[in-house]
N, C-alpha and C positions, 0 to 999 in steps of 0.2 A: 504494500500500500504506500510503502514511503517514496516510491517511483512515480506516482501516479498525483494528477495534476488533482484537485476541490473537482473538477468539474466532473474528469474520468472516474473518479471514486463514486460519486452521485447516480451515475450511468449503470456502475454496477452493485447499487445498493438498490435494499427492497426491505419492505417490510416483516418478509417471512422468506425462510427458503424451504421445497421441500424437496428429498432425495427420495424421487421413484415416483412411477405414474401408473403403477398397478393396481389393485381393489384398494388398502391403504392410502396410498399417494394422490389416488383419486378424491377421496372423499376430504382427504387433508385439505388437498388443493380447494373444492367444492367449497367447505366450511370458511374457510382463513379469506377467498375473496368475498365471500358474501358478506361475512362481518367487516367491508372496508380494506383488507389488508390487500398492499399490492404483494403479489407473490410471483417466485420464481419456480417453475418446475425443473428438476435435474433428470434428465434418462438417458440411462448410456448407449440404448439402440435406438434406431433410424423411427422417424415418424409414421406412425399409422393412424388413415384419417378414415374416420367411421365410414363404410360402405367403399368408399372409392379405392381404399387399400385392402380389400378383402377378395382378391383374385381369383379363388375358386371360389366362392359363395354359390353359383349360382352354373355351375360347371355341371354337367351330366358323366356319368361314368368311361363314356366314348368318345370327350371332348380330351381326355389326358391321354400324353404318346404313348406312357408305358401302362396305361388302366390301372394308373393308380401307386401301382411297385414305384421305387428308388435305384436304379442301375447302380451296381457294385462302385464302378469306380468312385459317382457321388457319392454313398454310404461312408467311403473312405474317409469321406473330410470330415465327416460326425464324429468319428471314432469308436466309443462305445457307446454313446448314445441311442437309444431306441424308442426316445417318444419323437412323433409327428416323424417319423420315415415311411411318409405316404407323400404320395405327388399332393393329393390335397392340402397337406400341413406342413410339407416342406419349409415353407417359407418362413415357420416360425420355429424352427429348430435352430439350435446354437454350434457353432463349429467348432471344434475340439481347438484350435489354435486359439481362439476367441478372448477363453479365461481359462486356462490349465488350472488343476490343482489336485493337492499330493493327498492319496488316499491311505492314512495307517492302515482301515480295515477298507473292504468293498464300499463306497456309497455313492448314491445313484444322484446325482446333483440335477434335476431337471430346472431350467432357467427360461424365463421369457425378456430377452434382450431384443423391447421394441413397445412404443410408447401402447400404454396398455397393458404390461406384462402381464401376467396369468389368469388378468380377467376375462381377457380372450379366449384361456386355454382351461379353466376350471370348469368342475364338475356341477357346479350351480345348488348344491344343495347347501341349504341356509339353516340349520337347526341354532333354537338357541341354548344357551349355559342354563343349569339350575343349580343350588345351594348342593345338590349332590356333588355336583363337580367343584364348582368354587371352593367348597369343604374337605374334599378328596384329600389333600395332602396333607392338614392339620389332621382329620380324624384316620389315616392309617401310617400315619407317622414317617412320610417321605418327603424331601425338600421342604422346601419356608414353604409357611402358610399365606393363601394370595390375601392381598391388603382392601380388597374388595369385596363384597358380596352382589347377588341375585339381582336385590334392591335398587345397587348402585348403578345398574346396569340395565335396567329394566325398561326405564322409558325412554334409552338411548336406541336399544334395541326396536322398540315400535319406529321413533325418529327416523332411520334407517330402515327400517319393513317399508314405510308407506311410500318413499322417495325412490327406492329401487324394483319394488315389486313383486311380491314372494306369495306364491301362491302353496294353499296346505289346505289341512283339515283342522279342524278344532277337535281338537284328539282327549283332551283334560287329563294329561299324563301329568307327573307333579313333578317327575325326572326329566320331561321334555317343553319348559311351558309353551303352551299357542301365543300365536304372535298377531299382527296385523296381515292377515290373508286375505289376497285374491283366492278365488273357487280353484279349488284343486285339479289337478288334471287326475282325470279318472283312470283307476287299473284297470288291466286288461285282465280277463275273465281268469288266466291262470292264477295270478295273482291274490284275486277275490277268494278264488277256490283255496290256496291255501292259507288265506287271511283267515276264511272260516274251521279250516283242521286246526289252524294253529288256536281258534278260540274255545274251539271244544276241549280240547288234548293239555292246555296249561294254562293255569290261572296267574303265573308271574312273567309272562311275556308277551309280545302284542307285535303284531304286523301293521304298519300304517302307510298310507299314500307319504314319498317323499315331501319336503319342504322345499320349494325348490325358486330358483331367481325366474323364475319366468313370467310375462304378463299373461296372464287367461283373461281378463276382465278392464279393459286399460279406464284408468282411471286420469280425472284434468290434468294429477301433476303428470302423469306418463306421457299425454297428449303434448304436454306442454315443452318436456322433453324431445320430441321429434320422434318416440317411440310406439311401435303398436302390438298388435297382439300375435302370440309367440304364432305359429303359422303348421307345429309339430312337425316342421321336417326333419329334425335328427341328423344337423350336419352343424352343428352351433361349434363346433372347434376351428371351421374354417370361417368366421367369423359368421354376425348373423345382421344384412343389408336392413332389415324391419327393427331390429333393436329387442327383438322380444326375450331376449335374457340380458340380463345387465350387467353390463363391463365398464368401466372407465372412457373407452372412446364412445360409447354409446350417450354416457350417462353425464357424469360427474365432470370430467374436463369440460366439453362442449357447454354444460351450466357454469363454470368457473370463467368461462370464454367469455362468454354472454357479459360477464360481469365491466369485463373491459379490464380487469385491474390481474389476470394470468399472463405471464410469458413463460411460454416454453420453451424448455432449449434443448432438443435432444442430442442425441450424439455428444453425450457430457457426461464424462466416466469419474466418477467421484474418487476422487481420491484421499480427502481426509479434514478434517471439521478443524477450522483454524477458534485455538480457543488464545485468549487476550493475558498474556502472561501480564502485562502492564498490572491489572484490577486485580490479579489473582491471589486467592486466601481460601481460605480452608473452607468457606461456604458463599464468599463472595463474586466468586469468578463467576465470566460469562463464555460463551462464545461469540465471536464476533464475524462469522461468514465462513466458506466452504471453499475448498481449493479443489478444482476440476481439469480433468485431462481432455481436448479437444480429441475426440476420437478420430477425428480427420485430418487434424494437421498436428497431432501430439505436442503442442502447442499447453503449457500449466493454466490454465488462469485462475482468479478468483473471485469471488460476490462475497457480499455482505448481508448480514442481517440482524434484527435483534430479535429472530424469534427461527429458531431450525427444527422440521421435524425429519427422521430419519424412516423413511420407511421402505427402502431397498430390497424388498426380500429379505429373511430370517439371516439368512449365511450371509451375503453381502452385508446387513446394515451391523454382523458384529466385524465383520472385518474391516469397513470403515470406523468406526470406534476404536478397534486396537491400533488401526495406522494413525490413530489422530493424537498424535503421541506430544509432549513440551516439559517444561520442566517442573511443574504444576503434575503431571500427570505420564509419567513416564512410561507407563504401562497399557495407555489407552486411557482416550477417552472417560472422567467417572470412575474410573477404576480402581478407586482403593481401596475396596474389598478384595481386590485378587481373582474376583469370579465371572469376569468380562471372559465371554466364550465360553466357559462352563455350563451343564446342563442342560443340554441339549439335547431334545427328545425328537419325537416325530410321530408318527402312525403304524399299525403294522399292518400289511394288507398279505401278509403270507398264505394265510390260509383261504381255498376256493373250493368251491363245491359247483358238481355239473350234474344232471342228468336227464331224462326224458322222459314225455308226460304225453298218454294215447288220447287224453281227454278233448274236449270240445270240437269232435270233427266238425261240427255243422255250423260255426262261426267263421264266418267269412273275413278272418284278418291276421295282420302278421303279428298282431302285437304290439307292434313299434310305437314308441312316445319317446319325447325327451327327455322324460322322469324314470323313477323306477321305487321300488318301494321298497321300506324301509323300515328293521327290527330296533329301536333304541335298546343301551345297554341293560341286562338285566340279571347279569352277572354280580353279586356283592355290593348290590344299591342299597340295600338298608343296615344289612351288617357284615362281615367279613364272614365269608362261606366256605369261602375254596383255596384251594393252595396258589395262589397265586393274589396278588393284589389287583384290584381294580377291575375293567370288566375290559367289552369288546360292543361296539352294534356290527349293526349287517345290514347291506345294498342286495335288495333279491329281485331277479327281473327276469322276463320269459317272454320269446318270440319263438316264429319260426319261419320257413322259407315252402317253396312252394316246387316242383318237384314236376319233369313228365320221362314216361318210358323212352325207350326208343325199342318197343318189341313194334313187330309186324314189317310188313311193307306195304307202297303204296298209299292208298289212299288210309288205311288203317296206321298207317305208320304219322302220315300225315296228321290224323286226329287225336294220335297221342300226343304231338308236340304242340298242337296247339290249344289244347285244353289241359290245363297244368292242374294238378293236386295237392293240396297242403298235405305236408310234410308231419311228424308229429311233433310237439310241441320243447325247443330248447332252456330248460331252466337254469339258470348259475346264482349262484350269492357267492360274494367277499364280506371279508371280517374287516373292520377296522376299531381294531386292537388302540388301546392308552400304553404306551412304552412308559417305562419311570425313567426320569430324568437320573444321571448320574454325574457324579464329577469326572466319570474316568470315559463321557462321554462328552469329548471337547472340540473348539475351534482354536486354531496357532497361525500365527503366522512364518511365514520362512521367508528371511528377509533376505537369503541367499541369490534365493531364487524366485526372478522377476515375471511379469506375468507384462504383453505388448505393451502397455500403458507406462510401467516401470515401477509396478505396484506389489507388496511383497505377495506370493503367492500363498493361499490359502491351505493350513495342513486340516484336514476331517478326519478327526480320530472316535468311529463311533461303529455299538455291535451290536447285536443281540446279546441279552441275557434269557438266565434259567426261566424269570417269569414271563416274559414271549414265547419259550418253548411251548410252559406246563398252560397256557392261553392258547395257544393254536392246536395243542392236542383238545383240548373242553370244546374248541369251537367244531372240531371237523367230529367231533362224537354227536355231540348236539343236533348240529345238523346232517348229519346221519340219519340218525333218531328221525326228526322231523319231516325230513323230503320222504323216508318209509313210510309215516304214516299218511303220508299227502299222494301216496301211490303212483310217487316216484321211478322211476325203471332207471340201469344203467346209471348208478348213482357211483359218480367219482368226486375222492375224497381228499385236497391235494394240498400240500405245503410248498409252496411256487420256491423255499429256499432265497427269494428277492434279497438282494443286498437290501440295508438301511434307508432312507430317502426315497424309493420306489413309489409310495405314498403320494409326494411331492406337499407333502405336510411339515416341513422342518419347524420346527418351535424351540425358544430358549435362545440363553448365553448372554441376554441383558434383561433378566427377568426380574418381574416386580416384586414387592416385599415391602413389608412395614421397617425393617430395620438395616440401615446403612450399609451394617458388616456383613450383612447374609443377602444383599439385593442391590442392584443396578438404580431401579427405578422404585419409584412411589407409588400412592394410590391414582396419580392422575397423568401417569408414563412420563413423571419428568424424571430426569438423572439426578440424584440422589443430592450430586458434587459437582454440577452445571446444571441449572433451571430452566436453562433461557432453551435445552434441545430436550426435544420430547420423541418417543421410539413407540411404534404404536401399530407396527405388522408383527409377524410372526415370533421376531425376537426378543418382543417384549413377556412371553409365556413363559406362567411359573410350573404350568405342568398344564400338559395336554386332551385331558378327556378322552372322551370319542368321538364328540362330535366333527362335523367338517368345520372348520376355523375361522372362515373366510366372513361369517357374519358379527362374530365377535368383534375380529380385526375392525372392521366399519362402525360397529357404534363404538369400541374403545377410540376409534379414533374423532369420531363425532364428538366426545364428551370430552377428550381431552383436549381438541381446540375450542368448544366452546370455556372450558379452565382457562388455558393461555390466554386468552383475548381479553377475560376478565383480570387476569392478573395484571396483562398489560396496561390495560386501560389502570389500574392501581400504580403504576409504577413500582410494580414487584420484580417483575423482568428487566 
């Protein structure tokens, strides 16, 4: 800064910065212009502009050269990578040169580097937290206890239902609360069928329609958004041109647009949160703006601000905190607990279940919806049951395809091919397992070894334990059990072995907590030992659940820029 003329400093000052433009970064960005704040968006990939960058959207199966396959040689530049090696979703895959980084054990890093990151690419199902979970780690005695409860969270969680659009059921589960629903999209008849075994057969488990981001029913603010109603084609990963599930480019940016008061700047590879040694003391430091690598011309630069939130993805927003190193703070960012990068959980999706079901010849359909239905945990919800801690839910869904001979010939031959026959009915469920957070499950960096930008490369040191195993044996018994008595056929029973991160759920390593020495962050994601930056995706998580994450992320981040702004406006920041 001390280069730099009153005027040029001005040019790159803002009222707010924030790092990432994914479900998080979206709603940061949303909140922080609407309350007045000019803000800067940081994204280290190329811009995507709702519809006009979504290249297959609207492709038919014979419009791609290779139908769809990746040709080896391309495959080549992913490396190990294996989500989106489809011609359709190509485009949002990351190249192994990109962002190297060094694995102690196997873990499956998936990344969305491109404005919108994985709000593009998620599963869309929106469940909220209840006091079982919030409670989870104080009452079975694993990591800090979260600084939060249900309550605190409660009417954040509707704030966000009604702006993004979450269609369910009012289910009156006390483990799952109902939220602000659009009309749920309807199961398909397997589903119903064994909604109802499953209600005869056990009184402590429930089948219910998912909760999911889609519009069924659009509503003014949805209209007002530029959004309509989901359309059920089942191709929402290659983006979706009507907006019927909700992403950041759909949603949240384009409302922070409107504002006048966003600039975005993609192609802006963070490299580390400049904090103000000048001011610095033990609770009085600030940060004072972010240092960015021009991904196009490698080019340093830096912005200002007096207000940073960090929401990069889980792994990246700690690996910007340990590089943001001074003499105030040597070890990272906040960091004088010692536990920056520490703790670090995720999801376990190992266990899967298949089989086949002769039922319902005389419906005429394949099944197919954008949703799929959904077990909440019911594993050790009210008191400690099983050898293992914590529980697991389950994603269960059923289609099938349509089928013609090729006996005969002739004109016989002819009438088989052109009058096809459903097929019988394909069932699967996946488990998604609550991992326990560990210390000896961590993030490092290796400042040996640079990554293109000249950034330390990231070490992922993370595994299964015993209670994953003795969890994926309970699940594939269970559902054993169940798809038999739902008169299942051909029922396989499988442990996919997936490395760690396979999920694409990383959670932890700036996680919240009431008390300084055992926690990163506070009850309102600020840093314990810098106020002025708030962390508010993935890495802000004191322990995992089971739910899918992604609705939590949005209203913690909702609630905690409406905190900042109030602080601000106090002259506390």
């Amino acid at each position: 800064m001390a280069n730099l003329t009153i005027d040029a400093v001005k040019a790159l000052t803002f009222d707010a910065i924030v790092i990432g433009s994914g479900i998080s970064g979206g709603w940061a960005a949303k909140e922080l212009t609407e309350k007045g704040l000019r803000t800067l968006v940081l994204e280290r990939g190329r811009d995507v502009k709702h519809v006009k960058d979504y290249p297959t959207a609207n492709l038919n199966p014979w419009d791609f050269e290779h139908r769809g396959q990746v040709p080896l040689a391309t495959r080549a530049e992913y490396g190990k990578a294996r989500s989106f090696m489809r011609e359709e979703t190509l485009h949002w895959a990351v190249k192994e040169d990109e962002q190297p980084y060094i694995e102690d054990k196997p873990f499956t890093w998936t990344r969305g580097y491109h404005v919108g990151g994985k709000s593009l690419l998620w599963a869309r199902q929106t469940q909220r937290w209840s006091d079982f979970d919030f409670e989870g780690p104080a009452r079975d005695g694993f990591v800090v206890d979260w600084p939060i409860r249900y309550k605190d969270l409660a009417p954040w969680y509707s704030y966000v239902e009604k702006f993004a659009g979450i269609s369910g059921n009012k289910d009156g589960l006390p483990h799952l609360p109902d939220g602000e629903f659009l009309p749920a999209i309807e199961m398909n008849c397997v589903e119903t069928h064994f909604q109802n075994v499953i209600a005869r057969n056990y009184q402590d488990r429930q089948l219910i329609q998912g909760r999911c981001a889609h519009i069924t029913s659009p509503q003014p603010i949805h209209t007002a958004q530029g959004r309509a109603k989901c359309q059920h084609r089942a191709l929402c990963v290659r983006g979706c041109p009507f907006g019927g599930y909700f992403s950041s480019n759909a949603s949240t940016l384009p409302w922070a647009e409107k504002t006048g008061r966003m600039t975005l700047r993609p192609h802006s590879v963070v490299h580390s949160i400049i904090y103000d040694e000048k001011k610095a003391g033990p609770t009085s430091g600030k940060a004072i703006g972010v240092r960015v690598v021009d991904a196009n011309t490698k080019q340093m630069l830096e912005f200002y601000a007096n207000l940073i939130f960090v929401n990069g993805s889980a792994l990246n927003s700690n690996l910007i905190l340990m590089n943001s190193t001074s003499s105030r703070f040597p070890n990272g960012l906040g960091n004088d607990s010692g536990l920056l990068g520490k703790y670090v959980a995720w999801h376990n999706y190992r266990g899967r279940m298949s089989a086949e079901f002769d039922g319902f010849p005389d419906k005429a359909t394949d099944g197919k919806n954008p949703n799929h239905s959904y077990f909440p945990r019911f594993r050790n919800l009210h008191k400690q049951e099983m050898d293992f801690l914590r529980g697991y839910a389950v994603g269960f869904g059923a289609g099938r395809g349509m089928y013609s001979t090729q006996e005969g010939i002739g004109a016989g031959l002819k009438e088989q091919l052109l009058h096809r026959k459903w097929g019988n009915w394909n069932v699967s469920a996946w488990m998604m397992g609550e991992t326990i957070p560990k210390e000896s499950s961590f993030l490092a960096l290796d400042k040996e070894r640079k990554d293109p930008y000249g950034i330390p490369t990231l070490r992922i040191s993370a595994g299964w334990d015993d209670n994953d195993e003795k969890m994926i044996k309970d699940y594939l018994e269970q559902f054993t059990e169940m798809f038999t008595k739902a008169g299942f056929t051909n029922i396989k029973a499988t442990d996919s072995k997936a490395a760690p991160g396979s999920d694409i759920h990383e959670m932890g390593g700036v996680r919240m907590g009431k008390d300084p020495k055992t926690s990163l962050l506070n009850e309102w994601n600020q840093l314990h030992h810098c106020k002025n930056v708030f962390v508010t995706d993935g890495a802000c998580m004191t322990s995992t659940s089971t739910q899918n994450p992604s609705l939590t992320y949005m209203a913690l981040t909702a609630r905690a820029v409406d905190h900042a702004v109030k602080e601000l406006k106090k002259k506390n920041l």
